[in-house]
N, C-alpha and C positions, 0 to 999 in steps of 0.2 A: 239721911239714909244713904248709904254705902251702896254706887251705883256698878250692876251687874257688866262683867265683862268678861270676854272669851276671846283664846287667841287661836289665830286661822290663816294654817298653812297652805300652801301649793307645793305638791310633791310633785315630779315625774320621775315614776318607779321604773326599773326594769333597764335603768340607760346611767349613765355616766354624765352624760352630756342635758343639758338645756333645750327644754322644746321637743324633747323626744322621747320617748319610751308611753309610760300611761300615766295621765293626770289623775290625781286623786287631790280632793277637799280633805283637811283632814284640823276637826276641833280640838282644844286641850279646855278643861274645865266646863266641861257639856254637863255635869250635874247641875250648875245654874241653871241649864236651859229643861223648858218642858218639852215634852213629845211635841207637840205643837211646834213649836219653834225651831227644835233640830230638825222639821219635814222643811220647813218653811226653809232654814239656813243653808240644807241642801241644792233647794232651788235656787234660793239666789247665786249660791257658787257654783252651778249646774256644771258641774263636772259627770260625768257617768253613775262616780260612788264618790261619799264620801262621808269618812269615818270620826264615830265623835267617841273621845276619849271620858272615860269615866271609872271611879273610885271600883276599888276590891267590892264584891254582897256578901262575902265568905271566904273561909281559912283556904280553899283549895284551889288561888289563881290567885293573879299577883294587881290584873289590870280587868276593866271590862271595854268591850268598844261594841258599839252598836253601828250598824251599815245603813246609808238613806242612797239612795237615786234620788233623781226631780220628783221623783211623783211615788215613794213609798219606800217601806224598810225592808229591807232583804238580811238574810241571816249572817251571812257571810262573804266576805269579799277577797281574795288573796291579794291585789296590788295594793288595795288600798288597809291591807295590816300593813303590808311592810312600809306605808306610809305612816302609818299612825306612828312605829315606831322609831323612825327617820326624825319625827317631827318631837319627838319627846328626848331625842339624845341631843336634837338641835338647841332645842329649852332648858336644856339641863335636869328634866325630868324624870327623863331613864339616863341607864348605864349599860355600857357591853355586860354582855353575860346570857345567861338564862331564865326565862321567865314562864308563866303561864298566863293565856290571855282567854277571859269569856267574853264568849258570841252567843250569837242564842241560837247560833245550831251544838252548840257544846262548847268544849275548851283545849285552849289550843297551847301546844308547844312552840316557844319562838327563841329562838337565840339570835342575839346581835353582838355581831363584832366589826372590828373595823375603828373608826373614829367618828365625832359629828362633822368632820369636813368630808369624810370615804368613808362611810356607812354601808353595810351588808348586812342584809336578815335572811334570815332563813324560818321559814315556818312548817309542820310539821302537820298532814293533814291525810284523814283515814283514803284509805284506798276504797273507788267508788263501786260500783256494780255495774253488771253488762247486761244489757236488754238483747233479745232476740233480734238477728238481723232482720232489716227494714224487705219488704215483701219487694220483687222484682218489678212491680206496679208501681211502688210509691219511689222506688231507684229510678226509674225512669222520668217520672213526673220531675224530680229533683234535681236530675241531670237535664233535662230539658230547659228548666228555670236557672240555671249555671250557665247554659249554653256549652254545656260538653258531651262529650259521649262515652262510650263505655270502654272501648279502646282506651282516654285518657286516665282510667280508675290503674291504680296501684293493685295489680295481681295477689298482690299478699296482706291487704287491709281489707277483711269487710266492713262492709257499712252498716255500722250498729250505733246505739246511745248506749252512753256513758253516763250513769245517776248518783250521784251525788249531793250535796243542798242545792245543785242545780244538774239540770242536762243541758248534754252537749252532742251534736250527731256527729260521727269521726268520721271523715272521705280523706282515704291518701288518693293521692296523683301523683303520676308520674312526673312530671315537668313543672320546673318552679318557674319556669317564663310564662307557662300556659295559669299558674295559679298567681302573677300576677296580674295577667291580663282580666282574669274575670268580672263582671259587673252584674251579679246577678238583680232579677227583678224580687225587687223586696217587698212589695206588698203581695204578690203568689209565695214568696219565701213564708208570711206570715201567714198566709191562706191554711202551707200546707201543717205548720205547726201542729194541730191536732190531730192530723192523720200521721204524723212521725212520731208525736210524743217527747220533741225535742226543744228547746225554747232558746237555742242558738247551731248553729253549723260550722264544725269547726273543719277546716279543708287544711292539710300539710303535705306536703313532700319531706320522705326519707332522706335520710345524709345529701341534702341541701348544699350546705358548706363543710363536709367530709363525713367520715364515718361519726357515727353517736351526734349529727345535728339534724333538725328540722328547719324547715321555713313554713311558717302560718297564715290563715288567714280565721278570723273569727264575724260572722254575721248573727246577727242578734234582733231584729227588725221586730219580735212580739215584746223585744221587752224597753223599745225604743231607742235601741244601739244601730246606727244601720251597718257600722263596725267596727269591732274592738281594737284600739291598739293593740296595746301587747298583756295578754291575761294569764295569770299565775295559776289559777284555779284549772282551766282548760287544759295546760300544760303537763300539771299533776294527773289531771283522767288520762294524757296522751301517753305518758310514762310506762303506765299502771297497762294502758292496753296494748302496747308498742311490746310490751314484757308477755302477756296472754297472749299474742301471736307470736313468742318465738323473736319478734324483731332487733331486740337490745338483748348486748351479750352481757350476761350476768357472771360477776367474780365475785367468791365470796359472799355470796348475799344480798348483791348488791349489784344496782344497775343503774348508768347513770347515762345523760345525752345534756344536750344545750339549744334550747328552743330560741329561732328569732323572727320575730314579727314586726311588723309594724312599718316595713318598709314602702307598700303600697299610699302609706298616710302617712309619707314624709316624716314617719314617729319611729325608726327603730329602735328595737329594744331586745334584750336577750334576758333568756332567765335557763336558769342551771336547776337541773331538776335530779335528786335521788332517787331512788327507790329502791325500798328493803325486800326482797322475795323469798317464800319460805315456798317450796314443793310448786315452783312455777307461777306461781301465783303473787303477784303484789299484795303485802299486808300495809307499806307503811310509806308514803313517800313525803319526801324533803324537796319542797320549789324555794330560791333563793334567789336575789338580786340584788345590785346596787340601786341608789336613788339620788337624785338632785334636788334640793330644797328651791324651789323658783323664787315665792315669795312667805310673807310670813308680814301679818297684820293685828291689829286688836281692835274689835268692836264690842262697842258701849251699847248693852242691851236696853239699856232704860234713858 
């Protein structure tokens, strides 16, 4: 009998370099493997997320990729597609161009160009929704567990979630010294979760490194991240609401900035984000990155 095997990369998305930007696990030929096994394979390469590649179900998508963390499946992940797809031009499995990729929150537009040595994707993903600003009670609790105060809040960002296949709660700040310095306490971070409605915090400063840039930080602590590298997904909500206040100048249609993160964790990473706007409003945005292939193995399932 013809014993089962799958090959499994180490991407780090979002960076050029080795050792920096956001790890992602990422399988080619996960149709061998069961549910079971892709939970179990995630853990063992306990990376954050990590994406397992699997055949077309239907004429209307080219790929499918399913999302694991250590301890469950999630819909969708943005660093770890443009790993998936890093990982399949490395293989010789994809090619530059255009495709369509299912997730089980829907399907997705991605284009890769570039080569498998300088690889660039671009993926193509709905603009989110805006929650009602957080109450002046739970702004305070939140700033308290930051260790800032209200003087350091960005005058022209309110403090709202951003919903999407995930939330995210946005606080601009003024000073990107004072937003590396942070250390907030993560288990009151997790506490306040249910009275935010948020299940990450995502903290930036405006033109960071000049006009049309950010500098980030991502805490995540309910869903067992205490914090992100550098995330595609978050970036795309930052776009989309950076454009509903007025913040990014829109030409033609179109509004774009350059997100960097991941400095705090020794992981920098940048990600270049579009956004398509029709009457003020974001209908459609484009996050993109380079990636480094780290490693790349083959395990014998049986």
């Amino acid at each position: 009998m013809a014993k089962r095997t799958v090959n499994v990369f180490q991407i780090d998305v979002f960076t050029t370099q080795l050792f920096a930007g956001n790890p992602a696990g990422v399988v080619l030929g996960a149709e061998h493997l069961s549910e079971v096994e892709m939970q179990a394979l995630a853990r063992e390469l306990n990376n954050s997320d990590s994406a397992f590649v699997l055949p077309p179900d239907g004429p209307d998508h080219d790929i499918r990729v399913r999302f694991f963390t250590p301890t469950r499946e999630v819909g969708f992940v943005g660093h770890a597609t443009v790993a998936a797809h890093v990982a399949r031009l490395a293989a010789g499995q994809g090619k530059v161009g255009k495709l369509r990729q299912k997730a089980r929150t829907g399907i997705y537009d991605v284009e890769v160009s570039g080569s498998a040595a300088a690889p660039h994707v671009t993926v193509a993903i709905p603009a989110p929704q805006f929650q009602p600003a957080i109450s002046p009670e739970t702004r305070a609790r939140l700033l308290d567990i930051f260790g800032i105060d209200t003087a350091a809040l960005d005058p022209k960002c309110p403090v709202v979630v951003t919903k999407r296949t995930s939330t995210r709660l946005m606080i601009g700040l003024r000073s990107a010294d004072l937003l590396g310095s942070l250390q907030p306490n993560l288990e009151e971070l997790k506490r306040m979760t249910p009275h935010v409605g948020a299940d990450g915090y995502f903290l930036f400063v405006r033109d960071a490194h000049g006009p049309a840039t950010t500098e980030s930080r991502l805490f995540s602590p309910v869903l067992g991240i205490a914090e992100d590298p550098v995330s595609g997904n978050a970036h795309g909500m930052l776009g989309a609401y950076l454009v509903a206040n007025g913040l990014l100048p829109v030409t033609a249609g179109r509004a774009r900035f350059r997100g960097y993160q991941g400095r705090s964790m020794q992981r920098p990473g940048e990600v270049d984000v579009e956004v398509e706007v029709s009457g003020g409003e974001a209908t459609r945005i484009h996050m993109s990155g380079a990636a480094r292939v780290v490693f790349r193995t083959e395990i014998a399932l049986d």
